[in-house]
N, C-alpha and C positions, 0 to 999 in steps of 0.2 A: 374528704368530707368536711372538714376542720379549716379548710381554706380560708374562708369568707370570715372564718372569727380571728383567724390569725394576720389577716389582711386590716378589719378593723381594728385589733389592739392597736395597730403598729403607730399609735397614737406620738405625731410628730418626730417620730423616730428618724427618718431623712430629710423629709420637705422642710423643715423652721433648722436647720443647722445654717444655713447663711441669712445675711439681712440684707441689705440694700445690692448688695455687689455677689453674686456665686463666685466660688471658686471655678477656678478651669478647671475640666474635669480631664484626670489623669490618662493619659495613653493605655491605648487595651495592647500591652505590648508582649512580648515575651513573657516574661517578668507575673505580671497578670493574669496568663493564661496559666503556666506552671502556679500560682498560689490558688486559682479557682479551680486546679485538678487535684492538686494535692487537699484541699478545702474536701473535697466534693466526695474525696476516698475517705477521706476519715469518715467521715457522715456515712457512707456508705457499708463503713466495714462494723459502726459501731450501734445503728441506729435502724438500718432498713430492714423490715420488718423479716426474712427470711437470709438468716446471716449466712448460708452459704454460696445464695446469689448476690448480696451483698459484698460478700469476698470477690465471687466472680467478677462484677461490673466494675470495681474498683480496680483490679489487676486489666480490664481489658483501659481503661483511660490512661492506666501508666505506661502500658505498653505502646499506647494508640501517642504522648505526650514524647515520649523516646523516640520513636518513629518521625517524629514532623508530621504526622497527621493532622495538627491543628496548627500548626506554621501559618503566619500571615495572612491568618482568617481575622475578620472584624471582629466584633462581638457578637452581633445578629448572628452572622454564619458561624462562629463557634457556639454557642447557644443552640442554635440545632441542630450542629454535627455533633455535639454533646450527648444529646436528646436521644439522637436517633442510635450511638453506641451504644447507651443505657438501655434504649427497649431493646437493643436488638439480643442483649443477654438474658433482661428480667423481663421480657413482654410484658410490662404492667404500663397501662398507659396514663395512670395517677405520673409514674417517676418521669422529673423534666427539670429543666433548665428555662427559668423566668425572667421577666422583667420587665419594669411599667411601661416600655415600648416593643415590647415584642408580645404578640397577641397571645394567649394561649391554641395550642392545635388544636383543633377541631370546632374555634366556634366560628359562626358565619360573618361574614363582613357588618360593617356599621355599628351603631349604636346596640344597647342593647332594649328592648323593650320597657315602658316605664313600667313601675310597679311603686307597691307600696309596701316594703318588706317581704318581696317578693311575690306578691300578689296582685296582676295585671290586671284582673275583673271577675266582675261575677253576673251572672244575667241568669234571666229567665227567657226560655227557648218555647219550640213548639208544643204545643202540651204539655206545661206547666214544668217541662223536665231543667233543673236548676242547672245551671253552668257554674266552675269557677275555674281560671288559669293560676297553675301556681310555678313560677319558673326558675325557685331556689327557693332556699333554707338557709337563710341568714340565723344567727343568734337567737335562741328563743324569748327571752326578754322582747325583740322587737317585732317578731314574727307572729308571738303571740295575740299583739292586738291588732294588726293588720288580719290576720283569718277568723279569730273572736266575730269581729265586723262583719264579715264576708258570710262565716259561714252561719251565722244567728239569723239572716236574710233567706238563708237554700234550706232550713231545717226541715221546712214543711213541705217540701218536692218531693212531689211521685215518685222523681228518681233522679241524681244526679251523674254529674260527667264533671270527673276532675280531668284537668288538661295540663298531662306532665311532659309534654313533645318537648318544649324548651327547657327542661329544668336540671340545669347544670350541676346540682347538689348545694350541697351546706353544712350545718352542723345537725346533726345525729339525733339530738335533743326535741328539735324542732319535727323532726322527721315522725320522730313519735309522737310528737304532739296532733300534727295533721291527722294519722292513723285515730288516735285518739276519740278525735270527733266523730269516725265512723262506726266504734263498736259500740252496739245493741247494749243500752240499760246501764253502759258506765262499765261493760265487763271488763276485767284487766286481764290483761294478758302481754306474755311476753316475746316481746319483738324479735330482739336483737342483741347481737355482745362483740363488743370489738375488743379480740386479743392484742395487746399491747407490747411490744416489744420491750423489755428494760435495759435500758442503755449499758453497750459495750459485754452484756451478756449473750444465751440463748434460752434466756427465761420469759416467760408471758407475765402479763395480769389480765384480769378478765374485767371488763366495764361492761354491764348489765344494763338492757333499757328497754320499760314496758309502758305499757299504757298509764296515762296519769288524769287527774279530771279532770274536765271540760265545762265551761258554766251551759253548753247545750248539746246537745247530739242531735245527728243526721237521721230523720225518721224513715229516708225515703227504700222503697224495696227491692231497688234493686241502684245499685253502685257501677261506676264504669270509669278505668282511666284510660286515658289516651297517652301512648308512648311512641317515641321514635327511635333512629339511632342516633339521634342527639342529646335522648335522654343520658343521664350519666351519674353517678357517683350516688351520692345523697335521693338524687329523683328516682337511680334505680332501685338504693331501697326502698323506698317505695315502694315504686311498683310489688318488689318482692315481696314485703310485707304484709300486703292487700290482698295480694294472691296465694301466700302459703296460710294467711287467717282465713279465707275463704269468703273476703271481706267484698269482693268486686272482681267485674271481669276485667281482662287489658284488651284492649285493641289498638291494633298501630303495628309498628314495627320492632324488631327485637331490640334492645339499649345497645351501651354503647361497650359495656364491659367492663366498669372501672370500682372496685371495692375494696380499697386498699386505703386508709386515711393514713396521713399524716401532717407534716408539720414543713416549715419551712428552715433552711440553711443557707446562710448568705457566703457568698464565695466571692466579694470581691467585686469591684469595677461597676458596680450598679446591678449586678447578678445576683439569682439565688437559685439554688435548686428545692424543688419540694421532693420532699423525704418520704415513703410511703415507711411507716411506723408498727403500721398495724394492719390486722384483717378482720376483716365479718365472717360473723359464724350465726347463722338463724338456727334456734334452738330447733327448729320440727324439721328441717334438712340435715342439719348438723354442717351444711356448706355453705357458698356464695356465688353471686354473679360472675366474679373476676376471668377476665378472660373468653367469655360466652357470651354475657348480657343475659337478660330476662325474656324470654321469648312469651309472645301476647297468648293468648286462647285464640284472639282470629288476626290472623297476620293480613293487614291490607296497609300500601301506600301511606306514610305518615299524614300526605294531603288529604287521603279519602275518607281518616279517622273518626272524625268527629260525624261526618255524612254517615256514615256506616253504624256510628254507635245511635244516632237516634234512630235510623231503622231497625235497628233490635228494641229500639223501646217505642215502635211499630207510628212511630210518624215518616214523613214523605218528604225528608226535605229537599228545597229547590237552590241551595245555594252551600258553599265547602265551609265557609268562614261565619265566625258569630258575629261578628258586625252586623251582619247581613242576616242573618235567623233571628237577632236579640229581638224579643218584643219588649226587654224591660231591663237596661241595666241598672244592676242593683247594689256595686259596687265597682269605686273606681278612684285609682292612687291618687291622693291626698297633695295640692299645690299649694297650699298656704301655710303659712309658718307657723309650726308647732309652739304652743303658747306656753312658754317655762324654760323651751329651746336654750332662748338667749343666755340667757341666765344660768342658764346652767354650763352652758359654754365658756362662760367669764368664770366662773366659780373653777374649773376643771384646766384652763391655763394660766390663771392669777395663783392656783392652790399647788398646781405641779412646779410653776414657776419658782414659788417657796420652800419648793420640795415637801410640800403637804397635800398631795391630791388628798380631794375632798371625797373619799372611800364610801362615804355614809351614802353622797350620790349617783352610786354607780351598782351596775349590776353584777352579780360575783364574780362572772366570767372576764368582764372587763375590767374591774378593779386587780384582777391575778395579773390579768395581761401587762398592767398598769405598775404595778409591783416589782416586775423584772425588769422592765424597762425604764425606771425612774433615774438613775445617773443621767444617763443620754438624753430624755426629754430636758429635765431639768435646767441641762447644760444646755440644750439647743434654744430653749424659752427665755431663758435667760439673756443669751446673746440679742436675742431680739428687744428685749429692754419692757418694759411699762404699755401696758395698753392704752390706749388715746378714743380709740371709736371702732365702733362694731354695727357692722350694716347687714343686714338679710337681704338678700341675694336670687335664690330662688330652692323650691324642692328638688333635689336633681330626680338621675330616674331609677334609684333606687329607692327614694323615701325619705330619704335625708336633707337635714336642714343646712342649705349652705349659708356661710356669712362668710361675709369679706371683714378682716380685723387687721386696723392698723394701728401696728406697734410702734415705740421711738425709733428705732432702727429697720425699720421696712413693713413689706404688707405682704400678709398670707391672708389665702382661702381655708375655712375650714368648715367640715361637715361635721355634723354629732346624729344621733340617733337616740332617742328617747325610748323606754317601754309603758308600759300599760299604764304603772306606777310610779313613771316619770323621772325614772333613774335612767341613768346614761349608759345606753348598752354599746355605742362603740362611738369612735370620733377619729379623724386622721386630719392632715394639713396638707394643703397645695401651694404651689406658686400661684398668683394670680394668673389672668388671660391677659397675653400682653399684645 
C-alpha cells in the first residue's frame, strides 16, 4: 500500500548521482546475483511480515543460489525467477523483485491513464447519477485536493459510482480519507489497522485508521463501486471498507488479492525487492483480502460494470464507457503548471544541496522520507553543482509538475507535487529525454 509514498520520497536518491557523463553500469554477474540473494534473505528473514515464511523464502533462494538455478540469467530474467520463487513459498503477491525497467506483474501494457492525484474524472451520467474514477492513492497531502475538487462537484447526486476497476493502491491514509467523504453526517468510524512487523523480531504494532473530516460529504442514496481483478492493494481496501461499513454495493469483478503493505529493499544492480511488512486487519471481520480478493455483491465482467451499476439505479444505458454516457464532465486532471510549483522546487534542491532541506515546506510524510535519505541526496546535488535555469515542461499523468533544471555540471528532469497547503508532498529526478 505504501508503494507510491516510498517511490515519491526516493527524492534524487539515484537519478542526480552522475552529471554530464553516467557511469557504466556495472555487470549483473555472478558476484551481483550472490549479493542481491544474500541482500534479499536478510530482508526476508528480518522484516517480512510472517517470519516463519520469511525464514521459508529466504532458505528456498539459497538453496535455489547453490544450485545454479539463477546461473547466467540477465537481470530481467533473474528479477522474475526471483519473484516467481518468492510467491511460490509466501503466495503474497505484494512480495517481488523491481525495477524502473521491468514493469510491475499484473499491469496492462502502455501508459498509465492521466490523473490528477490519482483522480482521472468525474462526470455527471444519466439521471443526474455522479461519476468519479479514482485509480490510486497517492500521498494524502496531494490526494487530498485532487478528490476535495472532484468530490465538492458529486455532493448533490442522487447517487454515485465510484470507479475502482483500475486502481492499483496507495497509501492507507488516503484510502480513508475517500471512505471519509461517504459517511452520513461526518460519522467516524473505524476502518482499518495494519499490524506492523518490528524489525528482526516476532512482535507487532498496531497503526489504527478511521474516518477523519471532510470539508463535504456525499448526500447521494445510494453508493456503488466498481471493481475488477485489477483492482488491488489499497483500491481493495477499499472496496473492503465500503462493504463491511455498509457504505455501497461493489460490482464488477472479485480484486486481485493483495493486502499485505510494506516497504522497499534494494539489492543491488539497479534492483530492489518490496518487502511485505505488514497486514490488514478490519476491525468488524477481525480478517483481510489477502489471497481471495473482495468478492462484489453482483459479480459481472469488469467491462459490463459500470452498464450494470446504472441499471440498478434504474436508467437504460446505451453505451459501456463514460465518455460516452457523460452529459457533463465535471472534473478533469489539471495541465498547467501549479503556481508556487517552481519555487518550491528551487527552495527543496538549493536547501538539500546545503544539506538544509527546507522541512517547513514539505509535508510530514515527505520531510521523514527526506530525513533518512539526506547524506545521499546531498551528495548527489552537490555533484551536480549550482543551478543556472529551470523551465516547466509539462503536468505528467500523474499530476505532477515536471521541470527541466540545468545545473553547472548537467541537466535533470524533475517532478514535485504540491498539497492543498502548498507544501511539498513528494518530488523525484529523471535523466532528461534524449
Amino acid at each position: 500500500m505504501k508503494r507510491l509514498v516510498a517511490a515519491m520520497a526516493a527524492l534524487i536518491l539515484a537519478g542526480a548521482a552522475s552529471a554530464q557523463t553516467p557511469a557504466p553500469a556495472a555487470p549483473f554477474d555472478a558476484a551481483a546475483r550472490k549479493q542481491a540473494v544474500e541482500t534479499a534473505q536478510k530482508a526476508l528473514r528480518t522484516q517480512y511480515v510472517f517470519p516463519e515464511v520469511g525464514a521459508e523464502a529466504a532458505d528456498r533462494l539459497e538453496s535455489s543460489l547453490a544450485a545454479g538455478a539463477y546461473d547466467g540469467l540477465d537481470r530481467i530474467a533473474f528479477a522474475h525467477r526471483i519473484t516467481a520463487d518468492l510467491r511460490e513459498i509466501a503466495h503474497d503477491k505484494h512480495l517481488s523483485v523491481i525495477a524502473p525497467d521491468i514493469p510491475p506483474p499484473g499491469l496492462p501494457p502502455g501508459p498509465p491513464p492521466r490523473s490528477q492525484a490519482g483522480v482521472t474524472r468525474a462526470d455527471r451520467l444519466p439521471g443526474g447519477v455522479g461519476y468519479i474514477e479514482v485509480i490510486g492513492f497517492p500521498p494524502l497531502p496531494v490526494f487530498r485536493r485532487a478528490v476535495d475538487e472532484a468530490m465538492a462537484k458529486l455532493a448533490d447526486a442522487p447517487a454515485l459510482i465510484i470507479d475502482a476497476r483500475r486502481n492499483g493502491g496507495g497509501d492507507p491514509a488516503s484510502v480513508a480519507y475517500l471512505v471519509s467523504w461517504l459517511e452520513p453526517d461526518g460519522r467516524k468510524a473505524h476502518l482499518n489497522d495494519l499490524l506492523w512487523r518490528k524489525e528482526g523480531t516476532s512482535e507487532y504494532r498496531r497503526e489504527e485508521f478511521w474516518t477523519i473530516p471532510t470539508p463535504g460529504h456525499i448526500r447521494a442514496k445510494r453508493i456503488i463501486v466498481l471493481t475488477s481483478a485489477r483492482t488491488f492493494s489499497g483500491g481493495e481496501e477499499f472496496a473492503y471498507d465500503v462493504q463491511t461499513q455498509k457504505l455501497a454495493a461493489l460490482i464488477g469483478e472479485t480484486t486481485g488479492g493483495g493486502a499485505n503493505p510494506g516497504g522497499v529493499a534494494d539489492l543491488g544492480s539497479n534492483l530492489a525487492m518490496f518487502v511485505p511488512r505488514g497486514r490488514a486487519e478490519n476491525p468488524i471481520t477481525k480478517t483481510n483480502w489477502e489471497g481471495r480478493g473482495v468478492a462484489p455483491d453482483f459479480a459481472v465482467p469488469a467491462d459490463q460494470a459500470l452498464k450494470v451499476a446504472l441499471e440498478h439505479l434504474g436508467q437504460n444505458p446505451k453505451a459501456l464507457e463514460v465518455a460516452a454516457l457523460s452529459k457533463a464532465q465535471l472534473f478533469s486532471p489539471r495541465t498547467t503548471e501549479d503556481p508556487g510549483a517552481q519555487a518550491a522546487l528551487r527552495r527543496l534542491l538549493e536547501g538539500t544541496a546545503r544539506g538544509e532541506p527546507p522541512y517547513g515546506d514539505m509535508a510530514p510524510q515527505f520531510a521523514e522520507s527526506i530525513r533518512g535519505r539526506l547524506p545521499k541526496a546531498q551528495g548527489n546535488l552537490a555533484a551536480l553543482g549550482a543551478i543556472e535555469a529551470v523551465a516547466f515542461k509539462e503536468v505528467d499523468r500523474q499530476g505532477d509538475d515536471v521541470y527541466e533544471v540545468k545545473f553547472a555540471h548537467g541537466v535533470k528532469r524533475c517532478a514535485i507535487a504540491l498539497g492543498a497547503d502548498g507544501k511539498i508532498a513528494g518530488a523525484f529526478m529523471l535523466d532528461p529525454p534524449t
